[in-house]
MIBADREN-461626 format. One line per 4 residues: their letters; for each residue x, y, z of C-alpha. Coordinates in nm, 2 decimals. Example, Ala and Ser with C-alpha at 12.3 -4.5 7.8 and 13.67 -1.06 7.14 Angstrom:
// residues 2
AS) 1.23 -0.45 0.78; 1.37 -0.11 0.71
***
This chain:
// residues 626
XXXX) -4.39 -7.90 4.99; -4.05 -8.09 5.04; -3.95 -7.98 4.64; -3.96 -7.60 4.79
XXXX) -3.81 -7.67 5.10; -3.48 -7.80 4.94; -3.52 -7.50 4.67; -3.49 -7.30 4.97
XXXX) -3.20 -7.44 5.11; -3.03 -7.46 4.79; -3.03 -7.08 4.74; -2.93 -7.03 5.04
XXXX) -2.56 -7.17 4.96; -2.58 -6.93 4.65; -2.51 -6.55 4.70; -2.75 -6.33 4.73
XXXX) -2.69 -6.14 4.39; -2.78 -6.44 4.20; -3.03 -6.51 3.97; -3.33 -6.19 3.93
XXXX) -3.32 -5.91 4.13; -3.64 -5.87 4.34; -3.75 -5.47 4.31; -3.66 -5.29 4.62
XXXX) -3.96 -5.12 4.84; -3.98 -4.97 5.13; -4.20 -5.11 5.37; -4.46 -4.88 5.43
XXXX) -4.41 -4.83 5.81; -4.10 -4.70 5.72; -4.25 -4.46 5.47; -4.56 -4.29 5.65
XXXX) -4.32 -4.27 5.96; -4.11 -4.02 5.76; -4.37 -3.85 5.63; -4.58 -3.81 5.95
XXXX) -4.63 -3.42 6.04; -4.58 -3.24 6.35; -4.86 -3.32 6.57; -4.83 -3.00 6.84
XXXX) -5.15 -2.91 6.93; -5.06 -2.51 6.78; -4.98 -2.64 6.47; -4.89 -2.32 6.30
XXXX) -4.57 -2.43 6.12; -4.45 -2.68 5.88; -4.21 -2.92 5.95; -3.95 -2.77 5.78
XXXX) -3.75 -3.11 5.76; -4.02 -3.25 5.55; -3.82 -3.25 5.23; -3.52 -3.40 5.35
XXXX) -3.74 -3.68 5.52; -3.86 -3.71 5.12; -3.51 -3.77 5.00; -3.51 -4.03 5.29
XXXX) -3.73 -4.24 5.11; -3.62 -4.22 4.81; -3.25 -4.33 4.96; -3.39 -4.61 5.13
XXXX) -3.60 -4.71 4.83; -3.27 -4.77 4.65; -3.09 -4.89 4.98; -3.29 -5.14 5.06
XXXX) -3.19 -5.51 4.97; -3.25 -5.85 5.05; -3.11 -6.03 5.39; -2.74 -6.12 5.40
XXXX) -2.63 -6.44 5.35; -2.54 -6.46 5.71; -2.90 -6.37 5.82; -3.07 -6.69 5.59
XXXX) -3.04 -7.02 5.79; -3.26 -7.35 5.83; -3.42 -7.54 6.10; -3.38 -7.93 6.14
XXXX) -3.72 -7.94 5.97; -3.64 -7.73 5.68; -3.81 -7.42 5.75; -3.65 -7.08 5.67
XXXX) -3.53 -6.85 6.01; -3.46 -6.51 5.93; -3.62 -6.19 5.78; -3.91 -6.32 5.57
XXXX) -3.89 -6.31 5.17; -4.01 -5.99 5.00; -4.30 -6.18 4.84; -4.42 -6.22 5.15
XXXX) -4.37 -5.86 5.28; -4.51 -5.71 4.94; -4.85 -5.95 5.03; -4.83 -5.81 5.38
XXXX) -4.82 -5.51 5.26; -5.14 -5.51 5.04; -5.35 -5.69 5.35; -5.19 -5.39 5.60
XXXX) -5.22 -5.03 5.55; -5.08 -4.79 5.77; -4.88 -4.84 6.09; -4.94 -5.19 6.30
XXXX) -5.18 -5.18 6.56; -5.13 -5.23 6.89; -5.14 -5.59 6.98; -5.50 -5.75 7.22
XXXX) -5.25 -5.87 7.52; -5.17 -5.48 7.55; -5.51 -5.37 7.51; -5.64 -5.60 7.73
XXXX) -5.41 -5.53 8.04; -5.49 -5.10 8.02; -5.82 -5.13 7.88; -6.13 -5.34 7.88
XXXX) -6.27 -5.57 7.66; -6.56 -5.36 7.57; -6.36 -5.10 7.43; -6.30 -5.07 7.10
XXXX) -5.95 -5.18 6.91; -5.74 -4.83 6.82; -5.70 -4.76 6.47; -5.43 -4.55 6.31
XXXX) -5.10 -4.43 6.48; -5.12 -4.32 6.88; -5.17 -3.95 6.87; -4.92 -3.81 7.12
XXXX) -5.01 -3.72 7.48; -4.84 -3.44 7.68; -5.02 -3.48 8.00; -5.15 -3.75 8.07
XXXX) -5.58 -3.72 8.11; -5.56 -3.36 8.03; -5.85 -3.23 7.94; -5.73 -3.04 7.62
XXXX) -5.61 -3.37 7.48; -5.97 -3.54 7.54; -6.11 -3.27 7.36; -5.93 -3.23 7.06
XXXX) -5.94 -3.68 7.04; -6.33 -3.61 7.05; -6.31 -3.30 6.78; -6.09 -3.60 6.55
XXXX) -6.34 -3.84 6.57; -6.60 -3.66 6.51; -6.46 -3.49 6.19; -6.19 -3.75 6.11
XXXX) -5.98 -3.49 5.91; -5.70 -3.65 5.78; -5.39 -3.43 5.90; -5.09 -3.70 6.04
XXXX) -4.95 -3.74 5.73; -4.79 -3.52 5.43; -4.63 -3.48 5.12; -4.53 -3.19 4.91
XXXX) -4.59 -3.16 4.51; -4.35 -2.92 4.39; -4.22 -2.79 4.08; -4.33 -2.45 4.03
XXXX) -4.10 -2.12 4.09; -4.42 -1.89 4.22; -4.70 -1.92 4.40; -5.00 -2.18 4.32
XXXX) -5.30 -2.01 4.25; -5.48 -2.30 4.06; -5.55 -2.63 4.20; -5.77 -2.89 4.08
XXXX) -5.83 -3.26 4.12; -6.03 -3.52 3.87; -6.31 -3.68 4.00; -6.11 -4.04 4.01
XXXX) -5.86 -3.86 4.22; -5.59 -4.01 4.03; -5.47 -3.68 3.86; -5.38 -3.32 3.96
XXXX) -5.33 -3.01 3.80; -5.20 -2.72 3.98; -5.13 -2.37 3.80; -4.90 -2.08 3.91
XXXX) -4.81 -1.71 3.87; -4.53 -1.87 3.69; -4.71 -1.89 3.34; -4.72 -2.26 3.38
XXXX) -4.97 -2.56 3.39; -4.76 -2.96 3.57; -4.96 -3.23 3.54; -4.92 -3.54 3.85
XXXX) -5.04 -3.86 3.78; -5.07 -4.06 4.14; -5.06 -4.43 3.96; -4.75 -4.32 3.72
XXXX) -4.55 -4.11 4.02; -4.28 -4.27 4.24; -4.15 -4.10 4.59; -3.96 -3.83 4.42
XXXX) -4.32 -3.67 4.34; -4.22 -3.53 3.98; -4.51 -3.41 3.75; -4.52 -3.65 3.42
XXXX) -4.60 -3.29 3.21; -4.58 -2.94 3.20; -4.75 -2.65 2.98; -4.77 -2.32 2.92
XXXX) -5.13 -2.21 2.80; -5.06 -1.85 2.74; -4.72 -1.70 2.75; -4.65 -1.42 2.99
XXXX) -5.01 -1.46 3.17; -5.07 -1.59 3.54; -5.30 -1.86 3.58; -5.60 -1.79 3.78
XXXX) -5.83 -2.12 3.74; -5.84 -2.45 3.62; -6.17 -2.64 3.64; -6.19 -3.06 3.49
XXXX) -6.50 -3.15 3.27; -6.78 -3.39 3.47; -6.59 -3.69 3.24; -6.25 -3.57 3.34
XXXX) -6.19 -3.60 2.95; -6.06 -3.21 2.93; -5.99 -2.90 3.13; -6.04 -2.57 3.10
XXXX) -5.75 -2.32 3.16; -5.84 -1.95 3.26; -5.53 -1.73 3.25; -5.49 -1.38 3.26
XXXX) -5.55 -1.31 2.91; -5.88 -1.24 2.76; -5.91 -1.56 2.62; -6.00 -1.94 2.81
XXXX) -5.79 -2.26 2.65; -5.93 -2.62 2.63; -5.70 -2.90 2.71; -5.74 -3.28 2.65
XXXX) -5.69 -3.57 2.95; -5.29 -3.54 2.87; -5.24 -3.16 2.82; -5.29 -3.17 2.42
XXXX) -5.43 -2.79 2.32; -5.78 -2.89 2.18; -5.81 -2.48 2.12; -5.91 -2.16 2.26
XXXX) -6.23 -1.94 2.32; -6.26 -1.61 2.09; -6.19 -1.22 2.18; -6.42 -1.00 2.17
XXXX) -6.41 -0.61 2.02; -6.25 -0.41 2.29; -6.38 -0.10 2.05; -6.77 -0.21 2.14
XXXX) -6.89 -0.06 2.41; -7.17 -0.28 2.46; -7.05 -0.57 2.59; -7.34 -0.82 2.51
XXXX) -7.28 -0.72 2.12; -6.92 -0.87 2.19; -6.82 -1.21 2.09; -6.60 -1.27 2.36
XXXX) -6.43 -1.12 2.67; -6.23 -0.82 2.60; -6.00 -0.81 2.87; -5.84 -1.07 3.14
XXXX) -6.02 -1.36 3.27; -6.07 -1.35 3.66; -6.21 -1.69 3.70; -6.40 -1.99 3.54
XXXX) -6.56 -2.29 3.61; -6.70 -2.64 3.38; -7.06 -2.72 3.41; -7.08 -2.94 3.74
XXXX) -7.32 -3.19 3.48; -7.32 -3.06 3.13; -6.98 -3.17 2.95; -7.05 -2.88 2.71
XXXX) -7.08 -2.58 2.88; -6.81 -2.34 3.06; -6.89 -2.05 3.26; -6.63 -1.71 3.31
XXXX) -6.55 -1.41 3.42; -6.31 -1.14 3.34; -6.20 -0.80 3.44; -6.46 -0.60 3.15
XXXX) -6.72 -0.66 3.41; -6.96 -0.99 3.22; -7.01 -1.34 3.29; -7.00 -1.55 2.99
XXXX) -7.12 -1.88 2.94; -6.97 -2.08 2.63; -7.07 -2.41 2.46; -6.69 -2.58 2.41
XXXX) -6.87 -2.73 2.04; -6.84 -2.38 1.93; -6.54 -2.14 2.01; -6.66 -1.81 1.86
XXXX) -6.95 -1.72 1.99; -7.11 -1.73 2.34; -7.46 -1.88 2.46; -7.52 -1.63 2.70
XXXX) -7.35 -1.26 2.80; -7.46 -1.12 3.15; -7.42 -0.77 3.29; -7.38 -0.76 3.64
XXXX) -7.64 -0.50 3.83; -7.41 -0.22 3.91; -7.52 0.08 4.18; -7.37 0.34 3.95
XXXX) -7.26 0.35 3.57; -6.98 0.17 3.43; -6.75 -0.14 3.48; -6.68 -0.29 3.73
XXXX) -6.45 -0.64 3.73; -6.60 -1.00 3.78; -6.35 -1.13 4.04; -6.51 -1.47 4.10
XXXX) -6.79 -1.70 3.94; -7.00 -2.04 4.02; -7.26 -2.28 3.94; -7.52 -2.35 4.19
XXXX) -7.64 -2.67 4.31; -7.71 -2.90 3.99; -7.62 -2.56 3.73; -7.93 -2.44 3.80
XXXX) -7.81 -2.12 3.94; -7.51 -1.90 3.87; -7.30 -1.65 4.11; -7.09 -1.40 4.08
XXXX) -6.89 -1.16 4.30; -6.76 -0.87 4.16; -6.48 -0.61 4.32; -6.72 -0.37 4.43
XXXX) -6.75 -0.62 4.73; -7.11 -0.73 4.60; -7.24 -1.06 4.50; -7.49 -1.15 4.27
XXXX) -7.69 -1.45 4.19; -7.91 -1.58 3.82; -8.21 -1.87 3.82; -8.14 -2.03 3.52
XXXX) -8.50 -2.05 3.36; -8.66 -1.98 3.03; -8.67 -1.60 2.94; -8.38 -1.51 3.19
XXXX) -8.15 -1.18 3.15; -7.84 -1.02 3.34; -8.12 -0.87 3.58; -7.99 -1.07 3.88
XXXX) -8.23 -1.26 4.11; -8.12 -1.18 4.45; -7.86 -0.89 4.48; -7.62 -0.88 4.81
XXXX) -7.47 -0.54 4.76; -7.29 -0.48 5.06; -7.20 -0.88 5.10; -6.85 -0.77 5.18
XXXX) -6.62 -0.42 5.25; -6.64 -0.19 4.97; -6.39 -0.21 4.70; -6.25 -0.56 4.82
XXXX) -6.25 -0.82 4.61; -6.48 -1.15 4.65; -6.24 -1.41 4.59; -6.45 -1.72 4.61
XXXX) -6.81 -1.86 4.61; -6.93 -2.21 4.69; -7.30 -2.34 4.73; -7.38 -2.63 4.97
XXXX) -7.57 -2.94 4.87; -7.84 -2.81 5.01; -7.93 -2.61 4.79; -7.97 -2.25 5.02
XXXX) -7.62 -2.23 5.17; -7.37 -2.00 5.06; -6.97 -1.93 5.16; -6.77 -1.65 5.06
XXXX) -6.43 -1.53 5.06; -6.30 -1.17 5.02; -5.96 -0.99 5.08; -6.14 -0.83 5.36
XXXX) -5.98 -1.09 5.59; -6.35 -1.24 5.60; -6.55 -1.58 5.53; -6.95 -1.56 5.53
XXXX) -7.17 -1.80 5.55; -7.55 -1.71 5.37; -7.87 -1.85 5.38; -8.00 -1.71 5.00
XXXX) -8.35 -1.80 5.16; -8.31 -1.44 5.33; -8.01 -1.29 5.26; -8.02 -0.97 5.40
XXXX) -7.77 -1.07 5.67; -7.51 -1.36 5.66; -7.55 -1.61 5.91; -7.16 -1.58 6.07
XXXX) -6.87 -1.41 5.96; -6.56 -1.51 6.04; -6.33 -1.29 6.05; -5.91 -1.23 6.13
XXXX) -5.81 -1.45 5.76; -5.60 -1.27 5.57; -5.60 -1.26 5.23; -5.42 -1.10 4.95
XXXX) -5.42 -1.34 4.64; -5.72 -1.32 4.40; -5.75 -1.66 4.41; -5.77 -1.75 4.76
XXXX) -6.05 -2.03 4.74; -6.29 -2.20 5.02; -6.40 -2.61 5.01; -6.63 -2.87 5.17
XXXX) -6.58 -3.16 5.36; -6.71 -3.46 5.15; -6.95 -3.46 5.46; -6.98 -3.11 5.40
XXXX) -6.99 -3.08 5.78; -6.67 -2.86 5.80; -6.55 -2.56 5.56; -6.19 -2.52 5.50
XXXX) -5.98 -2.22 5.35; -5.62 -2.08 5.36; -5.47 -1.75 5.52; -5.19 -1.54 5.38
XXXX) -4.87 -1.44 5.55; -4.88 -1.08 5.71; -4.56 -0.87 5.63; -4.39 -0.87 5.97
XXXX) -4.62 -1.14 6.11; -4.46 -1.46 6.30; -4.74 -1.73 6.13; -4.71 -1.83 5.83
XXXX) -4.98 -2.02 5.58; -5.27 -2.19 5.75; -5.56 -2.34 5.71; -5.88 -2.30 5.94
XXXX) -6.14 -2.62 5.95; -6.51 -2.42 6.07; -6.84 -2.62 6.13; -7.11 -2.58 5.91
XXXX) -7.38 -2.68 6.14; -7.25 -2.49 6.48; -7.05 -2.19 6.27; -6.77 -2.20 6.50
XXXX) -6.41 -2.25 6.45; -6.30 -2.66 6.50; -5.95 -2.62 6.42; -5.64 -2.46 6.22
XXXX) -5.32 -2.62 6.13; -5.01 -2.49 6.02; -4.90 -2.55 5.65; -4.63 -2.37 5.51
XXXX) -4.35 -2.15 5.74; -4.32 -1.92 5.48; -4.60 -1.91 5.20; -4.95 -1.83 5.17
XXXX) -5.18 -2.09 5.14; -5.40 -2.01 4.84; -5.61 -2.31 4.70; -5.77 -2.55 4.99
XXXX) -5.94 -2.87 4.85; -6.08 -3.20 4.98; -6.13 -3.45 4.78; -6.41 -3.72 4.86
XXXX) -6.27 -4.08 4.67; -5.91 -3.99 4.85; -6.01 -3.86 5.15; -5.73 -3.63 5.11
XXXX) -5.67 -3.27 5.19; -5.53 -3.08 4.94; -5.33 -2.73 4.98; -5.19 -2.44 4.77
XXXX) -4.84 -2.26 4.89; -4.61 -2.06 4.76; -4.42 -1.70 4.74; -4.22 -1.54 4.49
XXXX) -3.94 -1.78 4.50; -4.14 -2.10 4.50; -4.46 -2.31 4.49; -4.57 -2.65 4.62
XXXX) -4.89 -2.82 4.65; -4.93 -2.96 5.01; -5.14 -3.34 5.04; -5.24 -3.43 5.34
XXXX) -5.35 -3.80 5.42; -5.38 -4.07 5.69; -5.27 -4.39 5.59; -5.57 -4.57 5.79
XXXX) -5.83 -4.30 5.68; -5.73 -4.23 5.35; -5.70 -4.40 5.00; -5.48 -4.43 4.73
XXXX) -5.34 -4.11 4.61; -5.08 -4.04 4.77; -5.07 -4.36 4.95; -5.00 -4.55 4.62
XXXX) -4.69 -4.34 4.54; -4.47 -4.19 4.86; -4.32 -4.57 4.88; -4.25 -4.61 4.50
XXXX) -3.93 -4.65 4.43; -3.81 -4.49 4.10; -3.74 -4.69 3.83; -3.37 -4.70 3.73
XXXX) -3.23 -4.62 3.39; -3.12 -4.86 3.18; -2.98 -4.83 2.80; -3.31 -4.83 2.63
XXXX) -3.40 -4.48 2.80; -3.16 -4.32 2.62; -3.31 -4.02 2.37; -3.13 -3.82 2.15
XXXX) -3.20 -3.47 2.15; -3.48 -3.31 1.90; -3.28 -3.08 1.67; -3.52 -2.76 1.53
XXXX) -3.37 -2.64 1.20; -3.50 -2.29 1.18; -3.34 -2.12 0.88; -3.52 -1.77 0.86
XXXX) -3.43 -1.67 1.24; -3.19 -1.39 1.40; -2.82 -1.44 1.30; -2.82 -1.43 1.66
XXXX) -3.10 -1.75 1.72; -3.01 -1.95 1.37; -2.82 -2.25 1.33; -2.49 -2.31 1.22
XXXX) -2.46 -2.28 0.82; -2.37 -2.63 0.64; -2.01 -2.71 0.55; -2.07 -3.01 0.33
XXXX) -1.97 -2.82 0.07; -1.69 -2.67 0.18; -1.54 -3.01 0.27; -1.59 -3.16 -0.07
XXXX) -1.39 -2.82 -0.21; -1.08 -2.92 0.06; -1.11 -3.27 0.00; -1.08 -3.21 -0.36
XXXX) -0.77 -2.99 -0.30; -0.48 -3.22 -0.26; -0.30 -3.02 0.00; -0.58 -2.93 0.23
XXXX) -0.62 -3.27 0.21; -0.30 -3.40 0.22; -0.34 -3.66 -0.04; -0.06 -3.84 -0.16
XXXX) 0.09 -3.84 -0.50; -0.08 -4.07 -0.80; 0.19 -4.35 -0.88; 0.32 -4.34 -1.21
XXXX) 0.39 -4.57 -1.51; 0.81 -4.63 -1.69; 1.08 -4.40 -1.65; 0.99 -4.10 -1.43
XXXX) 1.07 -3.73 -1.43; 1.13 -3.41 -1.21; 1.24 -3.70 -0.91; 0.95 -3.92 -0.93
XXXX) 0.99 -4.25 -1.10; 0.80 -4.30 -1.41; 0.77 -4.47 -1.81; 0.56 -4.30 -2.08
XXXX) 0.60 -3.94 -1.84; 0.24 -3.98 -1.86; 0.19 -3.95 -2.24; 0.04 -4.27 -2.47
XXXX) 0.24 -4.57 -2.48; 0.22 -4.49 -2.91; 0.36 -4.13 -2.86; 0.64 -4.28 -2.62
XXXX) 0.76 -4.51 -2.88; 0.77 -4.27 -3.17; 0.96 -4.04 -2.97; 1.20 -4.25 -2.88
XXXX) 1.23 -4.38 -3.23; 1.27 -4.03 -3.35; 1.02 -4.01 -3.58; 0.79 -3.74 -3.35
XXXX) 1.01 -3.44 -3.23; 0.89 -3.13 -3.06; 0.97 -2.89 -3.25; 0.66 -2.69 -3.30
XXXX) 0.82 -2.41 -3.02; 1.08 -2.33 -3.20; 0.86 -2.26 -3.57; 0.76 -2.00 -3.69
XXXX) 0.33 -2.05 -3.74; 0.30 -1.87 -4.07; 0.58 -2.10 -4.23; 0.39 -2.38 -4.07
XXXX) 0.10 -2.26 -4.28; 0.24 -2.19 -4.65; 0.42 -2.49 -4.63; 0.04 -2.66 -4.70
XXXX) -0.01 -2.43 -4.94; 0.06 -2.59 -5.27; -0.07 -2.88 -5.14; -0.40 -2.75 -5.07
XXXX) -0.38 -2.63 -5.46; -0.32 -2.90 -5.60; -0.59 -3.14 -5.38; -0.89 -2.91 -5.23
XXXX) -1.12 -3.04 -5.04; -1.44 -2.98 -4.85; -1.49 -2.61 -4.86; -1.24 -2.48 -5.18
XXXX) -1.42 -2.66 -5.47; -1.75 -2.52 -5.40; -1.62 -2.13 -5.40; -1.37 -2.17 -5.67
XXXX) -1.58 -2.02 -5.98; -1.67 -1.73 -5.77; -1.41 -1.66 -5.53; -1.08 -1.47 -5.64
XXXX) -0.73 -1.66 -5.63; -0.57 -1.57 -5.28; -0.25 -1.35 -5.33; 0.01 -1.41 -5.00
XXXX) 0.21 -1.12 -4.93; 0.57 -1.29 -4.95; 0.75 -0.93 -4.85; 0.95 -0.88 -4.51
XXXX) 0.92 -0.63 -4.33; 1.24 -0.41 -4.23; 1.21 -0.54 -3.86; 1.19 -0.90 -3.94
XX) 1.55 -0.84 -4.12; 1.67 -0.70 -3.83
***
């Protein structure tokens, strides 16, 4: 023990940027106090400071350093006075979640000792024993819904209209009116809450639904095209359902769905099998093993001739069942069994207003319970044991996305879903928490100022709240969490700090060479060749002149004036002259003549005996004299 006490006091003489540089973290009191939401008991607006509070952390992620030199100092016995060491506060950290509780001596002076410790933050209290605030501490213990905390996924330039969550909890996909697909990854994330991916399944299309496989392998991506997609675990394409004949009119002789998918929805236990619906008025379900062809088409019952769109689907408890709600404002439910046909089992035809659409359906664990959703401003509650009636509706929610969804509690005691913003209303997106068992109202909370809130989810692992916003100008996924109640998720990354940059990050841009595009899209032609032409040229390229050899000529300084040292000397010596200018060629010629007579060679001998003797014309002509 002495060894580290003089290895503390030596460092302390040294400054405090020497040796490795601990990894600066905020400490996580710090963090969920900037995140904490607005507690009011109304609650029907965001905090709309709640991104600036983000950028707060991610300042003091990169702010924060160790103690000053000034702060470390030693006691006579060696121990260390002053902040404590981040080793320590990172170990704190991991035994502590959330906020310090309030210590025994203060407990034990208001309260008694039979009470039970607090846990979690002190909720506020604007009068002091009102009976308002006893309620609504009784209505959060019951429930325990997570709600003092938040933090906002965003990305997107529309609305969300997809949301869903893997059964580890660890990733999310959310999908949006702007064509796209982002990908967050809670264990790879750091506070500034960036997706690690982002895809496009269909270009041009909305996305309407995205549903993970019971392994969490794959996902399926319904857009508004006629055809599903299949993705892999990291957003990899692993291909796409067929189209059917749109020139069929029988739609169970089709191989596919002819026109825009509304909704769909992975087995809850079967990794192989996808159900959907689209606007041609069929459910399909599909075996992802085979892409072009369909196990099972099914008709809706319809009270009068013709189509009539499939605006929502779902698998019962255990995919023994199968629901669908159709824009007629009916719903419709199928007993999977041997020998069964589109004939539905139990038919609600006037489940909601005519010629609304039923935007969501969700069975209870129980096995009889039903909730839907319409744009009729309405959630119902069924018992499908008798369904002539619903059991409550709940009414005053508006709703004017397709793909406004409802959700359970993991308890499944409460039932949660989102309102839309009313043109020329004061509220904006909300959610409403109702009781299963009592069918009232418990509570609603403000989520977004400005957008609709679309997609509700809780997941169970987490014990997080998850919720869809967005408007024509942007899109954000809302989490809320409690940092005593909750786990992981978001708790692992709103006090990551990001990682910074270093040299080995750097990447060089990809570079597409597309050669057969518009003159307008293509790439710059090559100019290799053109540079070896100019480099070639010696006054593009301003090369200097060649030295020469001897005496030089025309200025420059030369010997042999760049002829052969041989033809040099005999020029010199006067035995070669150049004279051949000033000749005339046909003198040159005859001059060889007799020569040539006297001594043939090669060619002459052999035509001698045949060929005549060659006559030269030796007259000049009257031009030639002049």
């Amino acid at each position: 023990m002495e060894e580290f006490y003089e290895a503390d006091q030596l460092r302390g003489h040294f400054p405090v940027s020497f040796g490795r540089q601990e990894k600066s973290i905020a400490s996580v009191e710090v963090v969920h106090t900037l995140t904490k939401r607005s507690s009011s008991e109304d609650e029907t607006q965001l905090n709309k400071n709640l991104s600036e509070r983000l950028k707060k952390v991610a300042e003091a992620n990169h702010n924060l350093e160790r103690p000053s030199e000034q702060s470390l100092s030693t006691r006579e016995d060696g121990s260390m006075v002053g902040p404590p060491r981040p080793e320590e506060e990172e170990a704190a950290a991991e035994e502590l979640i959330g906020p310090p509780r309030p210590s025994t001596a203060a407990l034990s002076d208001e309260k008694d000792d039979t009470e039970p410790a607090l846990i979690g933050p002190p909720r506020p209290n604007d009068g002091a024993g009102s009976d308002s605030d006893e309620e609504e501490e009784e209505d959060d213990d019951e429930y325990h819904v997570p709600l003092s905390n938040e933090i906002i996924l965003g990305g997107h330039t529309k609305v969300v209209a997809a949301l869903a969550i893997d059964p580890s909890g660890s990733r999310v996909l959310t999908g949006s009116y702007d064509y796209s697909i982002r990908m967050y990854d809670f264990q790879g994330m750091d506070s500034r809450l960036q997706s690690f991916r982002r895809i496009e399944p269909f270009e041009g299309h909305q996305m309407r639904a995205i549903s993970w496989s019971p392994s969490a392998d794959r996902f399926l991506a319904v857009t508004g095209s006629a055809r599903a997609k299949i993705f892999d675990r990291d957003g990899l394409s692993l291909g796409e359902f067929i189209k059917g004949d749109m020139y069929i009119r029988d739609l169970k002789h089709t191989s596919g769905h002819i026109s825009g998918l509304t909704g769909g929805e992975w087995h809850p236990s079967e990794k192989n099998t996808i159900l959907t619906s689209s606007e041609d008025g069929s459910l399909r379900i599909w075996d992802v093993t085979n892409l072009k062809s369909q196990k099972q088409v099914i008709k809706p019952k319809l009270a009068r001739p013709g189509r009539v769109s499939v605006t929502a689907c779902a698998w019962g408890l255990e995919g023994k069942t199968i629901a669908g709600g159709l824009a007629d404002g009916s719903i419709q439910i199928w007993s999977i069994k041997p020998g069964w046909g589109s004939r539905p089992d139990i038919y609600l035809s006037k489940a909601h207003a005519a010629g609304d659409d039923v935007t969501a359906i969700r069975f209870s664990v129980d096995g009889y319970t039903m909730v839907s959703r319409s744009t009729d401003a309405t959630l119902k509650v069924w018992d499908i044991r008798k369904a002539r009636e619903p059991l409550k509706v709940f009414s005053g929610l508006p709703c004017f996305y397709a793909q406004t969804n409802l959700a359970f509690s993991p308890d499944e005691h409460l039932i949660l879903t989102g309102t839309s913003v009313e043109k020329g209303g004061n509220a904006g997106g909300q959610l409403y928490f109702f009781d299963k068992r009592q069918l009232e109202l418990v509570r609603k909370t403000g989520i977004s100022s400005s957008g609709s809130v679309v997609c509700c989810a809780w997941h169970p692992r987490l014990n997080q709240i998850f919720a869809t916003t967005g408007d024509k100008r942007e899109g954000n996924t809302h989490v809320l969490y409690d940092p005593v109640l909750s786990k992981r998720g978001a708790l692992v990354c709103v006090g990551r700090a990001p990682r910074k940059k270093s040299v080995d990050d750097f990447e060089a841009p990809p570079v597409v060479r597309n050669p057969h595009a518009l003159p307008m899209f293509r790439d710059e032609p090559s100019r290799k060749r053109q540079r070896e032409k100019a480099r070639n040229d010696p006054l593009k390229s301003r090369r200097p002149d060649l030295p020469i050899n001897g005496p030089g000529h025309g200025g420059r300084v030369g010997a042999t004036k760049g002829s052969l040292l041989t033809q040099y000397l005999l020029k010199e010596g006067g035995a070669m002259t150049e004279n051949w200018m000033e000749e005339d060629p046909r003198e040159a010629i005859l001059k060889y003549a007799e020569l040539a007579a006297k001594d043939p060679k090669f060619i002459a001998p052999a035509y001698a005996q045949t060929q005549p003797e060659p006559v030269f014309d030796t007259t000049v002509s009257d031009e030639e004299e002049k």
